[in-house]
C-alpha positions as CSV (number, residue, x, y, z in Angstrom):
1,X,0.0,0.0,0.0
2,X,1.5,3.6,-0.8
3,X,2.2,5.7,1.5
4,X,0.0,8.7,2.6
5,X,2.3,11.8,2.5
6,X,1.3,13.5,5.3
7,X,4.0,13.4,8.3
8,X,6.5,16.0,8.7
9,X,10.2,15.9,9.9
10,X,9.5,16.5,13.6
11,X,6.3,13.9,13.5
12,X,8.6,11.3,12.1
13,X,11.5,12.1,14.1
14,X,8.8,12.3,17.4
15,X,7.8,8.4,16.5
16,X,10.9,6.8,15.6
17,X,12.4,7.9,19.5
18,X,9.9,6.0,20.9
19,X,9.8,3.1,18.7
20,X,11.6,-0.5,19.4
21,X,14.8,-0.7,17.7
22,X,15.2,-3.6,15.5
23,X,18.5,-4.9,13.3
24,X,19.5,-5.2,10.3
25,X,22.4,-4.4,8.0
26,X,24.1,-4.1,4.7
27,X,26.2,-6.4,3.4
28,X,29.0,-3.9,3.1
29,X,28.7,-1.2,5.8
30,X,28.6,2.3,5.0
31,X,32.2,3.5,4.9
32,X,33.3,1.0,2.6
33,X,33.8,0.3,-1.2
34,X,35.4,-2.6,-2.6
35,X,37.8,-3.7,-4.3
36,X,40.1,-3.1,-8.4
37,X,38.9,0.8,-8.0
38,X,35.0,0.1,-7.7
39,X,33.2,1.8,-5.7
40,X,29.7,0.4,-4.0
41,X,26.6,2.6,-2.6
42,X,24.0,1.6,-0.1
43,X,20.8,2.8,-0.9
44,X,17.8,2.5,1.3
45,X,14.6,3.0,0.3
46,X,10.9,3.0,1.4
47,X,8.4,0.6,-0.1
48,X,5.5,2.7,-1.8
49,X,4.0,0.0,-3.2
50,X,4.2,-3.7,-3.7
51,X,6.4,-2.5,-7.4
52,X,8.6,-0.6,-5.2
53,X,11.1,-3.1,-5.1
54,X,11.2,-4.6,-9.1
55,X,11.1,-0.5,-10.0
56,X,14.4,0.1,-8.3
57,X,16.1,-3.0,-9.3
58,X,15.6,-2.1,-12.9
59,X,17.0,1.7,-12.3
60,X,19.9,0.3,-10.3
61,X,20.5,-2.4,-13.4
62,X,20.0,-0.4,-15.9
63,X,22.8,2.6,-14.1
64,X,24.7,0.3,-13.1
65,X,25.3,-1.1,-16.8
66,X,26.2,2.8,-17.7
67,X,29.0,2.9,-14.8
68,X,30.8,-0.1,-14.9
69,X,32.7,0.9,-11.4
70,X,29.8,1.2,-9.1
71,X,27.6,-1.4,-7.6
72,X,24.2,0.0,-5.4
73,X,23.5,-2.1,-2.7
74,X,19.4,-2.0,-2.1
75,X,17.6,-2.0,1.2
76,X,13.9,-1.7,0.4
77,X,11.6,-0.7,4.1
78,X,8.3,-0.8,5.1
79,X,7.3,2.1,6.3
80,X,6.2,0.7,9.3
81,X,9.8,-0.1,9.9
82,X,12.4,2.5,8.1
83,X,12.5,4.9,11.0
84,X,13.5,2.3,13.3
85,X,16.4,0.8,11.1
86,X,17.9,3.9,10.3
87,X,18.0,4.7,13.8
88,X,19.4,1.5,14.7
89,X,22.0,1.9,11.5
90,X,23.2,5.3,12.7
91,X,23.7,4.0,16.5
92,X,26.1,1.5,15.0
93,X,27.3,3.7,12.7
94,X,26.0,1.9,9.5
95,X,24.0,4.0,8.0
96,X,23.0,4.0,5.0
97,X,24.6,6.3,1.7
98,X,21.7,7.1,0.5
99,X,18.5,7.3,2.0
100,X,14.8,7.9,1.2
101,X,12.0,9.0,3.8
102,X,10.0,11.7,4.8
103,X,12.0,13.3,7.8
104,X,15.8,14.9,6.9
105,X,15.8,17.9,9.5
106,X,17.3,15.4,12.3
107,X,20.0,14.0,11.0
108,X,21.2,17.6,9.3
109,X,21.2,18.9,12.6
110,X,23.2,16.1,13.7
111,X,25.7,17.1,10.7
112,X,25.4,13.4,9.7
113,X,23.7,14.7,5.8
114,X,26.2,16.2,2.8
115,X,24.8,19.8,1.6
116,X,22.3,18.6,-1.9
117,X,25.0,20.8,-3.4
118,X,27.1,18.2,-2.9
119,X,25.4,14.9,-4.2
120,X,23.4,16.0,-7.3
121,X,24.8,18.2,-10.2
122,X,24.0,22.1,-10.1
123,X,21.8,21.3,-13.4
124,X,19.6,18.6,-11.1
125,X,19.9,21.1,-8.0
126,X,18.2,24.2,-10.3
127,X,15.7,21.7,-12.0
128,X,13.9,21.2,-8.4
129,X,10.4,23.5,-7.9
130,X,11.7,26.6,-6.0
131,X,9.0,25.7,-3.6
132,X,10.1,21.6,-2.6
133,X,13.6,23.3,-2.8
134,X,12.9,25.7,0.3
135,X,11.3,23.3,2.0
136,X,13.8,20.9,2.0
137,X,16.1,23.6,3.5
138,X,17.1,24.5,6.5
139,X,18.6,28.2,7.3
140,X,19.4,28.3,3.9
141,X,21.1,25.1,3.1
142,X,19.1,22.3,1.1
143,X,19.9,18.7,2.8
144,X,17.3,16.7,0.9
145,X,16.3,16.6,-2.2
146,X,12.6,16.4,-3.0
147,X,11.6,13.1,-4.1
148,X,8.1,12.6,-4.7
149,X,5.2,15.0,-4.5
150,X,1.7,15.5,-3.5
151,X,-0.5,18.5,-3.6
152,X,-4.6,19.3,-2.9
153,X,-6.6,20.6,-5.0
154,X,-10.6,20.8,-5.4
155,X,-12.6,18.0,-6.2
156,X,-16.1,18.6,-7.8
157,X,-19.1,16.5,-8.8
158,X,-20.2,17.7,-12.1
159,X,-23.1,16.0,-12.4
160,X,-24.5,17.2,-9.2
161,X,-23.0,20.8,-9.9
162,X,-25.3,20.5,-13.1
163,X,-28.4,19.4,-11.1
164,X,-27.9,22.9,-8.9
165,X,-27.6,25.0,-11.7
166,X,-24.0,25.0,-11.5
167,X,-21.5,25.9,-14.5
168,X,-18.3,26.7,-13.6
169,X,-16.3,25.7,-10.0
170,X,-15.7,28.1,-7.6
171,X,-12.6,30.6,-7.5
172,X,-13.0,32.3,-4.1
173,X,-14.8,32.3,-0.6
174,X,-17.9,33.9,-1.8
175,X,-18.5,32.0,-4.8
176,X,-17.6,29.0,-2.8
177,X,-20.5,29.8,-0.3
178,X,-22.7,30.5,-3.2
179,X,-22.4,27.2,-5.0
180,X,-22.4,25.6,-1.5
181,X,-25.9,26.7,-0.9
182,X,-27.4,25.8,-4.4
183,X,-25.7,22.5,-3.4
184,X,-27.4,22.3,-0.5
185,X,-31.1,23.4,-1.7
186,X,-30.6,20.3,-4.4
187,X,-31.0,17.7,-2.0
188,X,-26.8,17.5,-1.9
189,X,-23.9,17.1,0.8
190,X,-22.3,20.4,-0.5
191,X,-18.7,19.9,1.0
192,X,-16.9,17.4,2.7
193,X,-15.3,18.8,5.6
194,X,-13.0,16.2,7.9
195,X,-12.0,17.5,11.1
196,X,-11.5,14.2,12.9
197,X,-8.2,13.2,14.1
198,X,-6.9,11.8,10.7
199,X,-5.9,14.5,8.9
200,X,-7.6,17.5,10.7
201,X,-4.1,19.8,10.2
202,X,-4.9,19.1,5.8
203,X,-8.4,20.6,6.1
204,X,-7.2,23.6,8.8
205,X,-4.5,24.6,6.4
206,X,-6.7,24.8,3.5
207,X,-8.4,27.4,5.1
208,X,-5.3,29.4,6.8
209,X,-3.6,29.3,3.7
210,X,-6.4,30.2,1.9
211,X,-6.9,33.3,4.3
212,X,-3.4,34.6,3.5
213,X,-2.3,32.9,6.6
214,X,-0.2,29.5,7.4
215,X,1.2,27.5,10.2
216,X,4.5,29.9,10.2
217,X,8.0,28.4,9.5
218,X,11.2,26.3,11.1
219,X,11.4,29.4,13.4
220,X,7.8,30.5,14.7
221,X,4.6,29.2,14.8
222,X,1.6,31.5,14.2
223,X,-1.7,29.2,14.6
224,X,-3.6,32.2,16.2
225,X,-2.7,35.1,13.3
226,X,-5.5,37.8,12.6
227,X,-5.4,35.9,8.7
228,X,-6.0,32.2,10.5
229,X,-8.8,33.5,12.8
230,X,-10.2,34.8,9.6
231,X,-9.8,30.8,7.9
232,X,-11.2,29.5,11.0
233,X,-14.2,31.7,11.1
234,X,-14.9,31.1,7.3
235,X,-14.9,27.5,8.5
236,X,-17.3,27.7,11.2
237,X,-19.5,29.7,9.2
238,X,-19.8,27.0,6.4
239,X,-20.1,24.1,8.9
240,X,-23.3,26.7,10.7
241,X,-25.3,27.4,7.4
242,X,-25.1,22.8,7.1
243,X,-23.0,23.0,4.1
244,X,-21.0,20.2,5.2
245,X,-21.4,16.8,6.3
246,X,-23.1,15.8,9.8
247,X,-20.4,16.1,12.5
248,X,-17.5,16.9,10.7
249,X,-15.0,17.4,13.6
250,X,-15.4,13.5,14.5
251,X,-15.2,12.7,10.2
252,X,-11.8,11.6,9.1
253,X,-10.5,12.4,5.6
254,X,-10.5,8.8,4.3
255,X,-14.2,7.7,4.7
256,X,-15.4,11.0,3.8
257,X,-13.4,10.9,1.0
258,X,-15.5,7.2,0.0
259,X,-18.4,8.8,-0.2
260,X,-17.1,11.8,-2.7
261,X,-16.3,8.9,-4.7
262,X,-19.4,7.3,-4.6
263,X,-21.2,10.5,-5.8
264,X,-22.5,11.8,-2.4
265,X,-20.6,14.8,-2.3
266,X,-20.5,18.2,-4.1
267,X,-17.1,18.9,-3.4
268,X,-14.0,17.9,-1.2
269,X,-10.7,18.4,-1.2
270,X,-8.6,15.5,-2.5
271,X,-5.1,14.1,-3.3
272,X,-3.5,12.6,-6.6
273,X,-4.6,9.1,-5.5
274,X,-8.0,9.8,-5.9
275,X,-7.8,9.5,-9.5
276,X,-6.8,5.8,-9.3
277,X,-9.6,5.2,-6.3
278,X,-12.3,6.7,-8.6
279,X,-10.7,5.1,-11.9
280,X,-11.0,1.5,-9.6
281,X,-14.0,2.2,-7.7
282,X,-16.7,4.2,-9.6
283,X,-15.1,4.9,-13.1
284,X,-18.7,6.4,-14.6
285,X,-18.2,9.4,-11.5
286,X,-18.4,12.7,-13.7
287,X,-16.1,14.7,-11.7
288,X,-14.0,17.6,-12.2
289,X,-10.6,18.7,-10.4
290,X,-9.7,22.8,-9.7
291,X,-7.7,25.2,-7.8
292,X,-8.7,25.4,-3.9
293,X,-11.0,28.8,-3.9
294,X,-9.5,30.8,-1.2
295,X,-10.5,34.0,0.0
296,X,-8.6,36.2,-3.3
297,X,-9.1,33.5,-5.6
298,X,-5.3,33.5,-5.6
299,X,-4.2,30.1,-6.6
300,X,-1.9,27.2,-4.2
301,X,-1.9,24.1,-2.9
302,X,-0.9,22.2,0.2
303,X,1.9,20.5,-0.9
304,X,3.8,17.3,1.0
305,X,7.1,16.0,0.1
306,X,9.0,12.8,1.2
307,X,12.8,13.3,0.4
308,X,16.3,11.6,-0.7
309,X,19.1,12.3,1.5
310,X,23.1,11.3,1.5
311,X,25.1,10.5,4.7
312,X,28.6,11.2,5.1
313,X,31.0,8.8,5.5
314,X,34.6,7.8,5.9
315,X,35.1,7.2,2.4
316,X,34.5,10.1,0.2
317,X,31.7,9.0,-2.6
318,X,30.4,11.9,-3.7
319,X,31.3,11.2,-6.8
320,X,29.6,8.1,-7.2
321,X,26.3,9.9,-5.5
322,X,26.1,12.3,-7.7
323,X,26.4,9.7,-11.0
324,X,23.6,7.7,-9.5
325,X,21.1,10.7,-8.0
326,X,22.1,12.7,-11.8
327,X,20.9,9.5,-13.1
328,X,17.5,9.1,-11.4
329,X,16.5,12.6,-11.4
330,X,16.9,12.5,-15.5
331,X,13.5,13.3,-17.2
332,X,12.9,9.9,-18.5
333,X,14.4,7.9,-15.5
334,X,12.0,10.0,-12.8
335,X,9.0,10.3,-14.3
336,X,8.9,6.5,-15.1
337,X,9.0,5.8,-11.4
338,X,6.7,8.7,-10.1
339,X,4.3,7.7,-12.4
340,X,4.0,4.1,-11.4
341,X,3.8,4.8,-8.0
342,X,0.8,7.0,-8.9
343,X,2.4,10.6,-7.4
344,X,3.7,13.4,-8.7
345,X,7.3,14.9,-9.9
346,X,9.1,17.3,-7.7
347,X,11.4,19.0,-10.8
348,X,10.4,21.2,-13.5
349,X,11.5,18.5,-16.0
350,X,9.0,15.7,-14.7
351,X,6.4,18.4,-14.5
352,X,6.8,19.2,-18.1
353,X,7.1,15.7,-19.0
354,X,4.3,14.5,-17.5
355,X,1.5,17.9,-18.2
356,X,0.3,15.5,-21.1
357,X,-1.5,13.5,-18.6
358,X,-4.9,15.0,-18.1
359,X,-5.5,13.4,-15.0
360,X,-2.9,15.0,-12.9
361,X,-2.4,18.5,-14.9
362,X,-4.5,20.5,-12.8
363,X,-2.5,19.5,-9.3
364,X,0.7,19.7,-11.5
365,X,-0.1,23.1,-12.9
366,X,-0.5,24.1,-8.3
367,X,3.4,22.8,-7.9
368,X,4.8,26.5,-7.8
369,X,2.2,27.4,-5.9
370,X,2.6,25.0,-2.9
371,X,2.7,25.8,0.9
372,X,3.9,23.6,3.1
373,X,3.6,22.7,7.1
374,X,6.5,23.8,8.8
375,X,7.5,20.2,9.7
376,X,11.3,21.7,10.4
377,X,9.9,23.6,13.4
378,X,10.7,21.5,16.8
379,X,7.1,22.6,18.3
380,X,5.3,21.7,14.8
381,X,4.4,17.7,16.6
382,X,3.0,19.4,19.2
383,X,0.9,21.9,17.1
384,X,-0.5,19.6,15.1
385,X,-1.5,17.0,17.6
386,X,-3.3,19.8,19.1
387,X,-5.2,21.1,15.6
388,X,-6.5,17.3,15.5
389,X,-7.6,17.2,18.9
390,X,-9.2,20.7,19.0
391,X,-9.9,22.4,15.6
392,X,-13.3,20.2,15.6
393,X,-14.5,22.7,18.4
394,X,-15.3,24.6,15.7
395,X,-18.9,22.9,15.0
396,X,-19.6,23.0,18.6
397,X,-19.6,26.9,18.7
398,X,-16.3,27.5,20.0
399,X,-14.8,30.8,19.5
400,X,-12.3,30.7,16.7
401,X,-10.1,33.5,17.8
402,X,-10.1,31.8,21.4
403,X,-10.2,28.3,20.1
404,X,-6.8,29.3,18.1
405,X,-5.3,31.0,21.4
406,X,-5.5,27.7,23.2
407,X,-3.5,25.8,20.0
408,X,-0.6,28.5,20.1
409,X,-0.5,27.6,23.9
410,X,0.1,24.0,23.2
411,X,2.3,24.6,20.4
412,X,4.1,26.8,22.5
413,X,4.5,24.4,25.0
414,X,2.4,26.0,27.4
């Protein structure tokens, strides 16, 4: 099963301290190389999908018949497991060359990660979205590079848009409210809304972001801005007039996101993924994808990256890094991969490469435009634990202003 994208840094960091270390190693340990001047890389991956393993096989075969003096050494992960063997592999000093998962802001402030400048040539480095490229960053530097991508945008029901007199999707707040109610009057569920403890920090930032506001960044949190209270009082307003589902600070973002598919819903916001669910599940669904409506009508997206990092080690192989990463990140090499594990390309190149594919254009086209949690913030865990736990106060007539005072407090540590 893939993956869902939606951990930061400091939540995957948080978890792996309190996990049960388990062991396991390479064959060759991570300082060495072997022998006649080759050079061998351990690479350790996370498992997506049950391809994840044959796809990586055939890019390590197929580079490693283009540079005859390095071997790549696979370790493929569960997810359940990778953040427990790396931090048994870095205890014992065997970890990995290069590694891909979510979290990288730990080990670079550990000094255990080489600068991206270092492992990938400055042509890869530039071809990154400027966006994934800041928020693999930290005080300037970029330690990871941004691997694969996923990004929100609006999910519509077209058919049930039509039956309300519908035309076009909405752009901002007020035409958002608007179609909402016309949704509404037809007999429909006009947005899915999940405030449950799933995903409750997705749906929040929709709404910040889409205020002009956001979670902050690596140094300060700002849940209770002037522009958030304004997201969280648009909230509470649509979940008053019953635009939204019954209950939605106990709904979580999966099930809801069923019965979109199923043609229940008029809109909801919704990943990549959804394509294939709805593709698998209820192929004749007449449905639409569009930019979030925010408050301007200015476009972005909530955007998620997991990341590929390099470790230092005793023997210097940058050079063999930077041949390998050069030769996944190439247009043809990516894409392939991104594509069969159903996300979407972090580089300029893979974008353009893959804008032919209808199905994914539209969260493609949001890329540039993509805001990010501040996972490289220490107190971000703690926020967001909070925003599941409270934000669904909103339906139950809390204050929002108030409401968002009492999550700063516990993201302040208070």
């Amino acid at each position: 099963m893939k993956k869902s994208l939606r951990w930061g840094a400091a939540v995957a960091m948080a978890t792996a301290a309190t996990m049960t270390l388990a062991s396991c190693g390479f064959s060759s340990g991570s300082g060495g190389g072997s022998s006649n001047g080759a050079q061998s890389l351990n690479l350790m991956v996370a498992s997506y999908s049950d391809n994840t393993k044959a796809e990586w096989q055939q890019i390590i075969k197929d580079f490693e018949a283009k540079n005859s003096g390095i071997t790549v050494n696979l370790d493929v992960e569960s997810w359940t497991d990778i953040n427990n063997v790396i931090k048994t592999r870095i205890q014992a000093g065997k970890q990995p060359d290069i590694l891909n998962i979510d979290a990288f802001a730990g080990f670079a402030a550990d000094d255990l990660l080489y600068p991206a400048k270092d492992i990938v040539s400055s042509k890869t480095l530039d071809d990154f979205q400027p966006a994934f490229s800041k928020n693999a960053s930290i005080d300037g530097t970029q330690y990871g590079l941004p691997f694969i991508a996923s990004a929100r945008a609006l999910f519509y029901n077209k058919d049930l848009f039509s039956k309300a007199g519908i035309t076009d999707p909405p752009k901002t707040w007020a035409e958002f409210e608007a179609d909402a109610a016309k949704l509404k009057a037809s007999g429909a569920t006009a947005y899915g809304m999940p405030l449950g403890s799933e995903e409750a920090q997705a749906e929040t930032a929709i709404w910040f972001y889409g205020a002009g506001g956001g979670y902050g960044d690596a140094k300060k949190l700002t849940i209770d801005s002037a522009e958030n209270v304004t997201g969280a009082t648009e909230m509470q307003k649509i979940i008053n007039d019953g635009l939204t589902e019954a209950n939605p600070g106990s709904t979580n973002r999966t099930p809801l996101m069923n019965v979109f598919i199923q043609g229940q819903i008029g809109m909801q916001i919704g990943l990549p993924p959804i394509v294939g669910q709805i593709k698998k599940s209820n192929p004749s669904l007449n449905y639409g994808i569009a930019p979030i409506p925010t408050k301007d009508g200015s476009a972005f997206t909530l955007g998620v990256a997991d990341h590929l990092m390099a470790f230092k080690s005793k023997t210097d192989k940058t050079s063999s890094i930077k041949k390998f990463l050069d030769y996944f990140y190439s247009a043809d090499v990516y894409t392939k991969w991104v594509g069969a594990e159903g996300f979407l390309p972090t580089t300029k190149s893979g974008a353009d490469a893959m804008a032919s594919d209808e199905t994914i254009k539209p969260f493609l086209d949001l890329l540039p435009n993509a805001k990010f949690y501040p996972s490289t913030n220490p107190n971000w865990a703690a926020a967001q634990g909070a925003i599941q736990s409270q934000i669904g106060q909103l339906g139950q007539g809390a204050n929002p202003g108030d409401l968002l005072k009492s999550i700063q407090a516990k993201a302040d540590g208070q």
